[in-house]
N, C-alpha and C positions, 0 to 999 in steps of 0.2 A: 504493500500500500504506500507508504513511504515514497521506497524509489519511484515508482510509477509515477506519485503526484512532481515531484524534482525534477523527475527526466523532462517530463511534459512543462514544466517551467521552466526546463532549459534552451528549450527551441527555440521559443518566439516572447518575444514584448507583451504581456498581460496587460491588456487595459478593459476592465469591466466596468460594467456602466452599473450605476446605481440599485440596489436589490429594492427598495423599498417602494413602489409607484406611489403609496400614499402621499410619502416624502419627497414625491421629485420634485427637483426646482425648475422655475418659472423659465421659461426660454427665451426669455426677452432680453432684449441685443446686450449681453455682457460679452467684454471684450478683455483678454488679459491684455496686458500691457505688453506693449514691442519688446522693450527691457525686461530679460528676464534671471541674467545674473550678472556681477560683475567683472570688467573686465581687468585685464593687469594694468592698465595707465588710471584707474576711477583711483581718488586719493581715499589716504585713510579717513574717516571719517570720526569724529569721536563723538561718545551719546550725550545725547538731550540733557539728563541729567543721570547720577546713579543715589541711589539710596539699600541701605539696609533691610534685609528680609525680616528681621526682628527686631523688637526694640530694645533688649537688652540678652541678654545670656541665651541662645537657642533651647531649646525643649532637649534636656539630657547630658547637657554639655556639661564639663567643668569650667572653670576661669585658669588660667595662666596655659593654654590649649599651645602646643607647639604652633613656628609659624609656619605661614605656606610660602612657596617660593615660585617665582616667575623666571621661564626659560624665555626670554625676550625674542630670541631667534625664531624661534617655533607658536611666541604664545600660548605656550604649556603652563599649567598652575600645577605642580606639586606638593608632595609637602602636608601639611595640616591645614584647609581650611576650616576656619573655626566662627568668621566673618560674612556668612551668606550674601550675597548684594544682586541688584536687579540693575542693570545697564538698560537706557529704555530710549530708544531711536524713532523718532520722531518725522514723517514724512512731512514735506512740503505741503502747508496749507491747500494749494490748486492741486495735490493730488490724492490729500487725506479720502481714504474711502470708510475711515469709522473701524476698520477692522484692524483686531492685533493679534498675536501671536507670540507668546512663550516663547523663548530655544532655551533647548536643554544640551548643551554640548556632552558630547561623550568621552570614552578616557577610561574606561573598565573601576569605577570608580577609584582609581588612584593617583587619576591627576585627570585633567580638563583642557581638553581640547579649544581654547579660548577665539582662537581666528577664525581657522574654514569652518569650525562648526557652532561660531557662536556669533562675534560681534559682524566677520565676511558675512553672516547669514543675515543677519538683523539689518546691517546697510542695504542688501539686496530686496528687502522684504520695503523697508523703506520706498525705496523706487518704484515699486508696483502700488504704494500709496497704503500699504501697511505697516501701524506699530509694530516693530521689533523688540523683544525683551528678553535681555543676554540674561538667564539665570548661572551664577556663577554658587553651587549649590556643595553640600560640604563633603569633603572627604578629608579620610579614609573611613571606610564604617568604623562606629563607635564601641568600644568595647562596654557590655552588658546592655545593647540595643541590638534587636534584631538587626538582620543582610540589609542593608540600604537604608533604614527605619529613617536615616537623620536626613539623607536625600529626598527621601520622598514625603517627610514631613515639608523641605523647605519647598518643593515642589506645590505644594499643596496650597501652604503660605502666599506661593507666588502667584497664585491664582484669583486666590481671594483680596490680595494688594491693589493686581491690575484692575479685577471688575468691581472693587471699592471705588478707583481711580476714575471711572467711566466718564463722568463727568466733567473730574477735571483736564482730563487727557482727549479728550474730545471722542471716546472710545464709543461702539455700542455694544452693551452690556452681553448681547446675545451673539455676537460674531466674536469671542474671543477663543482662538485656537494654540495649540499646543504641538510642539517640532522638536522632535528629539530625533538624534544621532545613535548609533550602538549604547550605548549603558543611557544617553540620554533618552535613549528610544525604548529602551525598559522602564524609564522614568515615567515617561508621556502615555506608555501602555497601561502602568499602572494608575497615573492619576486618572486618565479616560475612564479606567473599571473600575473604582475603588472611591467614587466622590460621594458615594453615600455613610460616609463613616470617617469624621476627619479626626489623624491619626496624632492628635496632639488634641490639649486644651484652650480652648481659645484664649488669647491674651489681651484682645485690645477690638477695639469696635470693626477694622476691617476683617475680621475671623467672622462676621456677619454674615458676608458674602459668598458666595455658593463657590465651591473651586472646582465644580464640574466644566468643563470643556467642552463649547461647542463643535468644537471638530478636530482631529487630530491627525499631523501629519506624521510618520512613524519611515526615518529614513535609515536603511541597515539598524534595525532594532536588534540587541541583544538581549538574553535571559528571559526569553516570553517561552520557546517549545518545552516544554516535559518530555525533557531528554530520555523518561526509562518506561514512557508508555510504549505499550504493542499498536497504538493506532495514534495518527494527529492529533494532540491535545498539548491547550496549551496549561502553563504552572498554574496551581492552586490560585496563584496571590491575583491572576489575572479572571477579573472575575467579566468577562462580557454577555451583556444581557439585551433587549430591544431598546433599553434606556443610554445602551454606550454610544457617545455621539459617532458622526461621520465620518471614516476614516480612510486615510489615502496611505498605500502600502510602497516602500520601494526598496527594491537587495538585490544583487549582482547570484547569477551563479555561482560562481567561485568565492564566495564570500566566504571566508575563513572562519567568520565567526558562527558562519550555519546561515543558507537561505530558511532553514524551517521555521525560522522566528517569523518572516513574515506571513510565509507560505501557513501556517499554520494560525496564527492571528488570521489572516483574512479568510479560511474554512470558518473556525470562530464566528467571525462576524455573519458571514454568509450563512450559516444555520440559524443566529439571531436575529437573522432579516434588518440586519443595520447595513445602510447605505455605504460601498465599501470598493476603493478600486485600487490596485493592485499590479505592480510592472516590474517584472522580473528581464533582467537585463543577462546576456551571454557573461561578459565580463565585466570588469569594475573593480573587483575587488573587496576592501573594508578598508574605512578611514576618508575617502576622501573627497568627505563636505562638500563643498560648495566651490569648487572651482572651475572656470574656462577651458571647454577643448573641444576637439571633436567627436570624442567617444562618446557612443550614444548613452552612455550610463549620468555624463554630464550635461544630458539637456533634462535630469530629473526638475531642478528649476523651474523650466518652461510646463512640464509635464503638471504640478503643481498650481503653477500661475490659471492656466486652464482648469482643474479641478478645481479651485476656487471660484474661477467665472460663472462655469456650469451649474455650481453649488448654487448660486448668487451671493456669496459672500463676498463682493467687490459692491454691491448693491448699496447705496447709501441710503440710509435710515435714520429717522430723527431722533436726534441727538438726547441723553438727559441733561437737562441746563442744570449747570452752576450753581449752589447754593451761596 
């Protein structure tokens, strides 16, 4: 069963259209944008503003936490994050479309993939006239907290911050999406499944706001398949139901990290009749984000811009005003 579903993923580009008719979106003239990633001469760009996922000591932590350290060259965070922060990139007023989007950069939680898979993302996501929001989210797991527990606590956090923000940041409330990379794509999996039970105690009035996801985009996603099933399924902690929002799948064949993560995720979705599409590329690889070229695994960008459109999540929406 297994191989069969793989082999058959391996041949051709998977793009599936929408399972749900109830849910299909309106077909009125949405257009992705011409720009759809960046190129090597666009300058660096630096965020809108950054603020803190917590407002003091995170949920479990100690105080005097080892530090974390920046590979400059690569834009790597190793080390001890112990300081969660949200980078949040802001598109040009004439192209603001109201919609944002999380990134969860990846890094097998031991260090953070900060460029192709976080801030390159959030600039790019910018240009199509979407909020970008780097979560820069804590590692290494915490001793006497569960695998990821402190990750996907700030994940959760980062949810409820942005659609708190909705007003201020000219957001709408209901087009806020979620993008994670390998370990950030297990992040994104799991906040998608798991937003009915938030895994920390709220600490402050934006813990109000719902940290469910309207859509999720899940790029080379690690630790979703159940590695020691006899049939496709994916882990316990991924729990997908008709409530898990809309999600857009993408992994390379040769992807080291295991094509079954998504392949398997989007069976998931596809038995829960959640709207769900799906592109399995010959080669590519693992690891590499958001970058320019010709290899068809790097027009995922474009591929997304369009699943967006389609969605109507470019569709502007009136806004909540300002208190």
């Amino acid at each position: 069963m297994k191989s069969s579903i793989l082999m058959m993923a391996a041949c051709v580009l998977v793009s599936v259209p929408a399972l749900a008719a109830d849910n299909a979106p309106q077909k009125a003239a949405q257009k992705s944008p011409e720009k759809t990633y960046p190129t090597p001469s666009d300058p660096v760009v630096p965020p809108t503003l950054t603020l803190n996922v917590w407002p003091g000591l995170p949920p479990g932590d100690k105080p005097n936490m080892p530090p974390e350290e920046w590979r400059r060259s690569s834009n790597t965070v190793t080390g001890t994050v112990s300081i969660p922060t949200l980078a949040v990139y802001r598109p040009a007023k004439e192209k603001d479309t109201g919609a944002a989007v999380l990134v969860c950069p990846g890094g097998g939680f031991f260090q953070l993939s900060m460029g192709h898979e976080g801030a390159d993302v959030a600039v790019w996501l910018s240009s199509i006239g979407v909020t970008g929001v780097v979560l820069k989210y804590r590692i290494p797991d915490r001793e006497g907290m569960a695998r990821h527990l402190a990750s996907l606590q700030d994940t959760q956090r980062a949810m409820s911050i942005i659609r708190s923000k909705a007003a201020e940041w000219n957001i709408d409330p209901k087009r806020i999406g979620v993008l994670g990379f390998s370990a950030g794509g297990q992040l994104a999996a799991d906040v998608e499944t798991n937003f009915d039970k938030r895994t920390y105690d709220p600490v402050d009035e934006m813990d109000k706001a719902d940290t469910r996801p309207d859509f999720a985009v899940l790029i080379y996603p690690g630790g979703i398949a159940q590695r020691d099933s006899a049939t496709p399924a994916v882990t316990p902690d991924v729990h997908v139901s008709k409530d898990t929002p809309q999600t857009f799948l993408s992994i390379s064949n040769d992807d080291r990290g295991g094509s079954e993560n998504a392949v398997y995720m989007y069976l998931a979705l596809k038995k829960a009749g959640v709207p769900a599409e799906l592109h399995v590329y010959g080669e590519g690889g693992h690891g590499y984000g958001i970058r320019p070229g010709k290899a068809p695994h790097a027009s995922w960008p474009a591929r997304v811009a369009d699943w967006m459109a389609e969605r109507g999540l470019f569709k502007p929406a009136e806004m909540p005003s300002a208190k």
